[in-house]
Biopython code that builds the backbone (N, CA, C, O; Angstrom):
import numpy as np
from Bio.PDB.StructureBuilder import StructureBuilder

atoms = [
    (1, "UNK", "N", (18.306, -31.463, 6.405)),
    (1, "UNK", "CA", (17.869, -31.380, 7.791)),
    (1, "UNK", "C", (17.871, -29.920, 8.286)),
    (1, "UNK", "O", (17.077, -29.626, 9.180)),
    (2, "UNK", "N", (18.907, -28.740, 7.650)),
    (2, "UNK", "CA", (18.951, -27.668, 8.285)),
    (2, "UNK", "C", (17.962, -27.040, 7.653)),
    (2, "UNK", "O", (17.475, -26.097, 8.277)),
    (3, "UNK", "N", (17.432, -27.322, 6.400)),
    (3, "UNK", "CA", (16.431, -26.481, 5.954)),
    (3, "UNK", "C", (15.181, -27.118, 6.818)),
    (3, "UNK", "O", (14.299, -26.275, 6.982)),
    (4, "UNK", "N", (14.919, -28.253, 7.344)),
    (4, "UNK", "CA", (13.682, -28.475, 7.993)),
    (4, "UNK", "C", (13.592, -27.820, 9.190)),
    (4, "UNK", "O", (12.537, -27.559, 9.770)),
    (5, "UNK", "N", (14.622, -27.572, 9.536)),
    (5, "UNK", "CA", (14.729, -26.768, 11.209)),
    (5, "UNK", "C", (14.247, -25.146, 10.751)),
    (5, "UNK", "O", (13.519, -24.456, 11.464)),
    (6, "UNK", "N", (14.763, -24.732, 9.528)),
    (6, "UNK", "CA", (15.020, -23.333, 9.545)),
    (6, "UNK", "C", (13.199, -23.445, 9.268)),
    (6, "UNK", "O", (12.629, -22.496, 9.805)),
    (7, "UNK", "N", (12.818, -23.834, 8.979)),
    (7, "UNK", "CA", (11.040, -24.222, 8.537)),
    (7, "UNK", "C", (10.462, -24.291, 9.628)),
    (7, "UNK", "O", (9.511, -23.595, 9.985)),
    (8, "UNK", "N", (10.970, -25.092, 10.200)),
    (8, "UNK", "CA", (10.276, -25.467, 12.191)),
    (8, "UNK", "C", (10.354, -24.286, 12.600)),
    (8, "UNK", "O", (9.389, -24.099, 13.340)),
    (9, "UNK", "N", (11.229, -23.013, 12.493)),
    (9, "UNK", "CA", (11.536, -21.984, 13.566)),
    (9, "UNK", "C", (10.851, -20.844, 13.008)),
    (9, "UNK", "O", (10.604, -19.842, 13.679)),
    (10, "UNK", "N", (10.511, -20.986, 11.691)),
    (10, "UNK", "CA", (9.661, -19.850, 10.911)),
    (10, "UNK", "C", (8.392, -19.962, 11.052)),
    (10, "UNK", "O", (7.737, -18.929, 11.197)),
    (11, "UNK", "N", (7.723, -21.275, 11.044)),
    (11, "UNK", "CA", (6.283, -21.850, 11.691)),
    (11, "UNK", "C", (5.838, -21.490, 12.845)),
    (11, "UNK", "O", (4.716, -21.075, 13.136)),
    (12, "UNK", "N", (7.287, -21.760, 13.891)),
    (12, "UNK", "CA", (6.878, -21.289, 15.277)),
    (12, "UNK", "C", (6.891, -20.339, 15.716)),
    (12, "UNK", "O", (6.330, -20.087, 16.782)),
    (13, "UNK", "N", (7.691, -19.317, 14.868)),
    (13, "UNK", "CA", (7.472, -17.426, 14.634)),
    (13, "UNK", "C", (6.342, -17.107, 14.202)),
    (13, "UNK", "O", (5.545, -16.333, 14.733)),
    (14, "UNK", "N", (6.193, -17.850, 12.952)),
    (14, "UNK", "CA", (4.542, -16.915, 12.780)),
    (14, "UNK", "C", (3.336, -17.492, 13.795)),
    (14, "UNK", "O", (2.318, -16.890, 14.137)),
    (15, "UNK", "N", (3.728, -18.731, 14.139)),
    (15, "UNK", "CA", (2.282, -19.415, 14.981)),
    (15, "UNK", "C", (2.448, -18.241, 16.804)),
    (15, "UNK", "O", (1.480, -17.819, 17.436)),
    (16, "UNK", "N", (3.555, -18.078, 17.078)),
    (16, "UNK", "CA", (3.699, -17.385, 18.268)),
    (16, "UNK", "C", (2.703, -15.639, 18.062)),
    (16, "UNK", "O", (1.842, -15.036, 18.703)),
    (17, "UNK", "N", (3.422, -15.442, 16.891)),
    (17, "UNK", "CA", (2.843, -14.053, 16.250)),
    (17, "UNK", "C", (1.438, -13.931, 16.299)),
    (17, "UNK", "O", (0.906, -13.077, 17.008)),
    (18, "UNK", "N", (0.816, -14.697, 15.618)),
    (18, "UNK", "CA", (-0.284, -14.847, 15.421)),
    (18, "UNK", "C", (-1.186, -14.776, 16.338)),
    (18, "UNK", "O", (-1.956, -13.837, 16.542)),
    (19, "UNK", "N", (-1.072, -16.170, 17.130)),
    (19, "UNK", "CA", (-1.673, -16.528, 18.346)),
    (19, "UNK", "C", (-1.648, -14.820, 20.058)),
    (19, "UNK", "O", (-2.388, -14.654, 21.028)),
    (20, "UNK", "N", (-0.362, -13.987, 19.517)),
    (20, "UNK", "CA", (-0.688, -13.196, 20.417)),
    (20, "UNK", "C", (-0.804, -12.214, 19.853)),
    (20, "UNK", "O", (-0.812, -11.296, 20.673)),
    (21, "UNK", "N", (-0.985, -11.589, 18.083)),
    (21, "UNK", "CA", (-1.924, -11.180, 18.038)),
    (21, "UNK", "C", (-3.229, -11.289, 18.185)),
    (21, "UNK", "O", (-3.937, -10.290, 18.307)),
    (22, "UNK", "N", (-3.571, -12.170, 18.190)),
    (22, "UNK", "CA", (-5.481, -12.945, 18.406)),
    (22, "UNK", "C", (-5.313, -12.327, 19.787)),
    (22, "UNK", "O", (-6.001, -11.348, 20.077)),
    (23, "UNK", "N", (-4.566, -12.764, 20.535)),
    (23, "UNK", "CA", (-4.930, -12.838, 22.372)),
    (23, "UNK", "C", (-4.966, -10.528, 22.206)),
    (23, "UNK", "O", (-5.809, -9.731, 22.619)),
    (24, "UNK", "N", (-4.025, -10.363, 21.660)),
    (24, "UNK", "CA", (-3.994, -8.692, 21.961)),
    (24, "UNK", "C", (-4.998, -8.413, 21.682)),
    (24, "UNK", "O", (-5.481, -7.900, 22.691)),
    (25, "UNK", "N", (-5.883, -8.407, 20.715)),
    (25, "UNK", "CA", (-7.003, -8.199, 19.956)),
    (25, "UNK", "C", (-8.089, -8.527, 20.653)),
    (25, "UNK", "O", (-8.915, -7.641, 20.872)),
    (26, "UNK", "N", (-8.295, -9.769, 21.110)),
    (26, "UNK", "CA", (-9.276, -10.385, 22.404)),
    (26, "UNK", "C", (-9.301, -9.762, 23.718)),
    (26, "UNK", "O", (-10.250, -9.736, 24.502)),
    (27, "UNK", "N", (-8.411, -9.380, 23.828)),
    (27, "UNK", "CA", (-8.087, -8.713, 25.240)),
    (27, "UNK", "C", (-8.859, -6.942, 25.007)),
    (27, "UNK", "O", (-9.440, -6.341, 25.911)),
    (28, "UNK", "N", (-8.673, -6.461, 23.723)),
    (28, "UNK", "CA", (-9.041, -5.472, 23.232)),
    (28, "UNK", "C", (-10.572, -5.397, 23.085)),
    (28, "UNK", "O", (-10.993, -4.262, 23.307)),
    (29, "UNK", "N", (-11.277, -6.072, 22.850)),
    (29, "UNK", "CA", (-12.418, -6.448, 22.671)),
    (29, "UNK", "C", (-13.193, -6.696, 23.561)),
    (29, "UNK", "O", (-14.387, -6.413, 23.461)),
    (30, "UNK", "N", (-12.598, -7.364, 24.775)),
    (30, "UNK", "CA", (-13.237, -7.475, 25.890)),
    (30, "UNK", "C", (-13.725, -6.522, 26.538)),
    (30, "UNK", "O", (-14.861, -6.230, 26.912)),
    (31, "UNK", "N", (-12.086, -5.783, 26.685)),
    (31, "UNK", "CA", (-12.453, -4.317, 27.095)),
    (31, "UNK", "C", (-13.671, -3.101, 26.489)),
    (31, "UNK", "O", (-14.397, -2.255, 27.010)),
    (32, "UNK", "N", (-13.450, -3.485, 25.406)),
    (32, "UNK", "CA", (-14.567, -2.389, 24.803)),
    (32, "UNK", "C", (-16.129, -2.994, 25.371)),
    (32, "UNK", "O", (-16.875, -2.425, 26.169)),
    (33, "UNK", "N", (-16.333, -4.233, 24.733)),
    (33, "UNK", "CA", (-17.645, -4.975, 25.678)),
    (33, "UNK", "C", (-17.663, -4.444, 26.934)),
    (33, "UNK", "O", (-18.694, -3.804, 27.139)),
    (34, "UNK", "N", (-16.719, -4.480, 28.070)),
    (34, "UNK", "CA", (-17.053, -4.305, 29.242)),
    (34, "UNK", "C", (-17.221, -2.800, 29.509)),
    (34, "UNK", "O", (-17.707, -2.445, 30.582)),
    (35, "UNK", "N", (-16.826, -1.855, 28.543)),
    (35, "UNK", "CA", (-16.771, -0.413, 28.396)),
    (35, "UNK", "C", (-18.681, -0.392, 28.360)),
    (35, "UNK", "O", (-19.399, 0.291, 29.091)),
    (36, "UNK", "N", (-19.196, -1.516, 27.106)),
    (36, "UNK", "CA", (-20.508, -0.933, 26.303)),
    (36, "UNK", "C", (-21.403, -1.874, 27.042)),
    (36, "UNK", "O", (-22.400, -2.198, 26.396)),
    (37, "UNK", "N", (-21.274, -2.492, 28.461)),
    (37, "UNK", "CA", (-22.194, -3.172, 29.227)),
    (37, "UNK", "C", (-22.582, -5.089, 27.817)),
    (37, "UNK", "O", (-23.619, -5.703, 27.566)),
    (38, "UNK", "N", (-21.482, -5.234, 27.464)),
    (38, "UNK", "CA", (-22.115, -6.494, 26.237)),
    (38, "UNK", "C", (-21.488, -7.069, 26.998)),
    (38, "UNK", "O", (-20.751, -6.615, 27.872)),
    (39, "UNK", "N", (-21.869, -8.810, 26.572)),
    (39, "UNK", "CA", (-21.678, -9.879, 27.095)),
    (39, "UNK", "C", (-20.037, -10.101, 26.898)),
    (39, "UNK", "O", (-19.520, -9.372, 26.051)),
    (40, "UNK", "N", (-19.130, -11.082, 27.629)),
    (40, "UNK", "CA", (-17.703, -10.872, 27.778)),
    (40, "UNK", "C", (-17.120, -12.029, 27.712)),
    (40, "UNK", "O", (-17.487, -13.016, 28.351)),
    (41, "UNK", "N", (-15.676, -11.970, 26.530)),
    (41, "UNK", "CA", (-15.109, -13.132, 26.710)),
    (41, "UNK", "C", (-14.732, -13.706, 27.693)),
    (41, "UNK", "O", (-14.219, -13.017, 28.574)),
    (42, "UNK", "N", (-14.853, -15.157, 27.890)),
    (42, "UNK", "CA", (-14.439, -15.800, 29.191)),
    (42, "UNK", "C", (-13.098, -15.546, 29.696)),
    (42, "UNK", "O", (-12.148, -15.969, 29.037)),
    (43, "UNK", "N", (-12.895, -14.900, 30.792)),
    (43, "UNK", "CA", (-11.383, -14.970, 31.306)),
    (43, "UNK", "C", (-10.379, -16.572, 30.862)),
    (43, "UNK", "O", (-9.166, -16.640, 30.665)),
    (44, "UNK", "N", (-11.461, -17.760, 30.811)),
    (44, "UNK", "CA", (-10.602, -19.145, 30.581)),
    (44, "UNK", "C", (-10.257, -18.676, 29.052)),
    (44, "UNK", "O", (-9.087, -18.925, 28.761)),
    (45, "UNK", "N", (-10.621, -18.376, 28.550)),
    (45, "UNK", "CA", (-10.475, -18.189, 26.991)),
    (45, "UNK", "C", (-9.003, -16.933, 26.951)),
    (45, "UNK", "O", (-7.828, -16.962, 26.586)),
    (46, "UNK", "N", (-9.390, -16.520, 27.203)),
    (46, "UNK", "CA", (-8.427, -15.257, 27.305)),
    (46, "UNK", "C", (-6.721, -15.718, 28.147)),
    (46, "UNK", "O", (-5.687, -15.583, 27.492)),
    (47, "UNK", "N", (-6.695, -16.057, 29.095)),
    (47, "UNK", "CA", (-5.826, -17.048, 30.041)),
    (47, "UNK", "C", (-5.515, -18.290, 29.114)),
    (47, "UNK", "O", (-4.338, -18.625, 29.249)),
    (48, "UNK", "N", (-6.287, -19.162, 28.116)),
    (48, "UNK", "CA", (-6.386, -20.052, 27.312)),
    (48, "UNK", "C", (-5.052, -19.733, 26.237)),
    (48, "UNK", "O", (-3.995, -20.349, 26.106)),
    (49, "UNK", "N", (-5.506, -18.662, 25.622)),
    (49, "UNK", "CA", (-4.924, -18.111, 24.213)),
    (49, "UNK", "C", (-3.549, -17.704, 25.075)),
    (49, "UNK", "O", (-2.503, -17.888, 24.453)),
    (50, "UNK", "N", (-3.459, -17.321, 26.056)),
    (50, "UNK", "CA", (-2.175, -16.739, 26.672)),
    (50, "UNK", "C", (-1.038, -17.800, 26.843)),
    (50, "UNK", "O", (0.166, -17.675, 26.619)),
    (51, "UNK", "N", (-1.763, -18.907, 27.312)),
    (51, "UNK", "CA", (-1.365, -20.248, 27.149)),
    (51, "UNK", "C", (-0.688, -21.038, 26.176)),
    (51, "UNK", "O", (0.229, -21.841, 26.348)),
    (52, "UNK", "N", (-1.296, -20.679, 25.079)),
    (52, "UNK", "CA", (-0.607, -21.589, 24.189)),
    (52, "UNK", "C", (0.170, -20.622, 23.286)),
    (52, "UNK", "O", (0.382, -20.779, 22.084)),
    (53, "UNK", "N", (0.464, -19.852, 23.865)),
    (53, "UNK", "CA", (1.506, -18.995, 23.113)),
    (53, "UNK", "C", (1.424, -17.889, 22.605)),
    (53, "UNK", "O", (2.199, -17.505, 21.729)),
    (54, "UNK", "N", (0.379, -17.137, 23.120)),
    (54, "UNK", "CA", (-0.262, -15.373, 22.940)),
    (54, "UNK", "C", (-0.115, -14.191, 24.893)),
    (54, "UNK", "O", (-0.577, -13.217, 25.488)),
    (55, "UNK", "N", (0.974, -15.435, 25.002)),
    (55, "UNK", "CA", (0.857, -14.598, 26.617)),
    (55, "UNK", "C", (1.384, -13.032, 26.453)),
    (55, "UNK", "O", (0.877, -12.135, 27.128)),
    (56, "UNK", "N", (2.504, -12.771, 25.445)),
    (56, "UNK", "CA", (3.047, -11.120, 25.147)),
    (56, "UNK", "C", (2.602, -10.774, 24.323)),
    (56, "UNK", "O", (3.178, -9.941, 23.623)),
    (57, "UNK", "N", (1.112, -11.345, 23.948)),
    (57, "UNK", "CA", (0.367, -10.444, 23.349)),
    (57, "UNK", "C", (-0.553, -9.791, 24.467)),
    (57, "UNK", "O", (-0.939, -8.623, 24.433)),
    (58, "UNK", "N", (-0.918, -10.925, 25.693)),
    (58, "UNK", "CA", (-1.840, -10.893, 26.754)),
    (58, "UNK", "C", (-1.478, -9.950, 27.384)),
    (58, "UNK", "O", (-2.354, -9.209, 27.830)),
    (59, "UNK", "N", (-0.088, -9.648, 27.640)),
    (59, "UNK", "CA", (0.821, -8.710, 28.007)),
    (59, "UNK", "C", (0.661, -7.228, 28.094)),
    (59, "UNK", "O", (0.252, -6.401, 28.909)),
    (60, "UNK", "N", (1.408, -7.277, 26.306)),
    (60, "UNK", "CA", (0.956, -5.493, 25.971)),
    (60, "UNK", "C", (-0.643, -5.284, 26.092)),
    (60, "UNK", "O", (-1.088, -4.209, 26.494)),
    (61, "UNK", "N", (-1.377, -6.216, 25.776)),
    (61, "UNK", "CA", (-2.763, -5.589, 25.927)),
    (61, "UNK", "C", (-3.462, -5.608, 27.591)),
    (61, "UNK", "O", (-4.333, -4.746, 27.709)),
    (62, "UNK", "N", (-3.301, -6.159, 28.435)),
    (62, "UNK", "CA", (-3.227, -5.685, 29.660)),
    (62, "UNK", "C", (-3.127, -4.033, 30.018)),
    (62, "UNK", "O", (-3.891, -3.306, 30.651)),
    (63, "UNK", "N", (-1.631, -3.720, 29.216)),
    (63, "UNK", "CA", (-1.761, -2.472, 29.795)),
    (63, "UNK", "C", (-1.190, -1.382, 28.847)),
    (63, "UNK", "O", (-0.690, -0.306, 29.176)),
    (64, "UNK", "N", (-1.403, -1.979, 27.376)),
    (64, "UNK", "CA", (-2.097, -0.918, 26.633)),
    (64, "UNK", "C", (-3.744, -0.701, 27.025)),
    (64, "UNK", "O", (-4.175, 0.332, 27.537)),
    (65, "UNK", "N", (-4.281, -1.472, 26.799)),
    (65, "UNK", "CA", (-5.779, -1.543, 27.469)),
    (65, "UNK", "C", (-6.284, -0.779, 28.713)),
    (65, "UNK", "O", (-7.251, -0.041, 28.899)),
    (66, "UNK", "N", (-5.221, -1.249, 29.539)),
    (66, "UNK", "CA", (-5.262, -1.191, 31.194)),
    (66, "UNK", "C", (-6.886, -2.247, 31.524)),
    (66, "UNK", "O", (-8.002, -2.096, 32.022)),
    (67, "UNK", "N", (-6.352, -2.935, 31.095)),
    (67, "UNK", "CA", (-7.744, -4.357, 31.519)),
    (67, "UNK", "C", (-7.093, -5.576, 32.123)),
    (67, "UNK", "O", (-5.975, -6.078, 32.007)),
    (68, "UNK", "N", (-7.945, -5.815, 32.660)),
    (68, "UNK", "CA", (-7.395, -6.861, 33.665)),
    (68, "UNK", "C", (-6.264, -6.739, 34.309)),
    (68, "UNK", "O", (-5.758, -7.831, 34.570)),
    (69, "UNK", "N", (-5.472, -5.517, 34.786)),
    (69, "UNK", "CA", (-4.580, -5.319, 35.594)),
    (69, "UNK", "C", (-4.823, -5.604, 36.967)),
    (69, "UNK", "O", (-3.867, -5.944, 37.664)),
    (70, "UNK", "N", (-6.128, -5.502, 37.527)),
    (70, "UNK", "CA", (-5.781, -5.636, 39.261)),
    (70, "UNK", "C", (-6.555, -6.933, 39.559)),
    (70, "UNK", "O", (-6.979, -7.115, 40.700)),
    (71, "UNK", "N", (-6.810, -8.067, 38.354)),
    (71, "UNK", "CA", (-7.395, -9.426, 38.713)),
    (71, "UNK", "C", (-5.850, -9.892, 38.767)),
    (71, "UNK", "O", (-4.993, -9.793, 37.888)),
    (72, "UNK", "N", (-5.746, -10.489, 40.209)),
    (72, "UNK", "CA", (-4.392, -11.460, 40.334)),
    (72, "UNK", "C", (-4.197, -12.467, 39.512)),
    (72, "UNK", "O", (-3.062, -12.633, 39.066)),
    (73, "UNK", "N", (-5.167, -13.275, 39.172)),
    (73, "UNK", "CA", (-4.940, -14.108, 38.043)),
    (73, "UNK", "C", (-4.203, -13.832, 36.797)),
    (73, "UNK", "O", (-3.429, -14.601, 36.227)),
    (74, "UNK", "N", (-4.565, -12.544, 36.417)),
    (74, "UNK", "CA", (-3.902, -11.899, 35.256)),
    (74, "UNK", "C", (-3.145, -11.557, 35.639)),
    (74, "UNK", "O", (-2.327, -11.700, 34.730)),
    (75, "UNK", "N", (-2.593, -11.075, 36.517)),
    (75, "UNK", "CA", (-1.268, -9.834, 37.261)),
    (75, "UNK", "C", (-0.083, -10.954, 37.273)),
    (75, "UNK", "O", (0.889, -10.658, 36.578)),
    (76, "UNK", "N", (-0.043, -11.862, 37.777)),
    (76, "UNK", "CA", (0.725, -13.118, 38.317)),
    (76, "UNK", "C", (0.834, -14.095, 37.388)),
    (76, "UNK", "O", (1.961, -14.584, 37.313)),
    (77, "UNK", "N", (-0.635, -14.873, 36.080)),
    (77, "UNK", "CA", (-0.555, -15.657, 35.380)),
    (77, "UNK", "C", (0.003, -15.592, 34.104)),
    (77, "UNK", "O", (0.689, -16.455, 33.555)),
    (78, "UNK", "N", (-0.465, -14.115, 33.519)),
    (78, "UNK", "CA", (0.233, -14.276, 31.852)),
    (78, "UNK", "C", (1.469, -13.741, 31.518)),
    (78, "UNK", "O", (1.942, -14.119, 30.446)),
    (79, "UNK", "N", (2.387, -12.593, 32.485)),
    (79, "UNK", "CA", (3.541, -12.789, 33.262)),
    (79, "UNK", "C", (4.641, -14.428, 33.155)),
    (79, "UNK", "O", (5.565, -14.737, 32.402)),
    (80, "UNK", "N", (3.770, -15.348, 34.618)),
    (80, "UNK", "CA", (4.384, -17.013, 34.265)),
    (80, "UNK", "C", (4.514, -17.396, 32.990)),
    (80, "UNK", "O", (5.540, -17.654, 32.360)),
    (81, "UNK", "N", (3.339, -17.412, 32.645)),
    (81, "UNK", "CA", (2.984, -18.055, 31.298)),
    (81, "UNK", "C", (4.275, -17.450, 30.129)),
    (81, "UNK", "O", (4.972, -18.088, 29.341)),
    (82, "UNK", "N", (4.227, -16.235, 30.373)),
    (82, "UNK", "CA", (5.486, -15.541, 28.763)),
    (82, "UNK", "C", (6.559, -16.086, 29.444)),
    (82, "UNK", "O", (7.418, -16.112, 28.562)),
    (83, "UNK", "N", (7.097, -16.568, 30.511)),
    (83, "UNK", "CA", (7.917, -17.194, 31.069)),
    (83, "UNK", "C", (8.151, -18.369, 30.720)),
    (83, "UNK", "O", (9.011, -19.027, 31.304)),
]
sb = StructureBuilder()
sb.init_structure("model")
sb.init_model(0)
sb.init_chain("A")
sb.init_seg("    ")
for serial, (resi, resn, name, xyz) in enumerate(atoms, 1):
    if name == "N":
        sb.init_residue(resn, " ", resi, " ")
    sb.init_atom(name, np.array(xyz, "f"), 0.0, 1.0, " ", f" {name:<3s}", serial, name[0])
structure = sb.get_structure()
């Protein structure tokens, strides 16, 4: 049983990892699109991925980026959300 737990908590390390690398990376991407006038990931998508467990990725890339800092949604939501 303790080895199935120690399995559960290594799954949910790399799935956390993962998922906010994707969101850092997305968040990164957006920004450059919105830099080069291209079409833009959906804020639901972005808020989405933050959601299910990429919110401190949503995080550092906020404001490594400095994107999406002064939409309240972002300022207030992916904040809750790593909460």
């Amino acid at each position: 049983m303790k080895d199935i737990m120690i399995g559960m908590d290594r799954a949910f390390t790399i799935y956390i990892l993962a998922v906010s690398f994707l969101t850092l990376i997305l968040f990164g991407v957006d920004k450059w699109k919105a830099i080069h006038g291209k079409w833009r990931i959906r804020e639901s998508v972005l808020l989405g991925l933050s959601f299910i467990g990429g919110a401190a990725g949503g995080l550092v890339a906020m404001y490594l980026f400095r994107h999406k800092i002064r939409k309240i949604r972002f300022q207030i939501g992916v904040p809750l959300i790593l909460l």
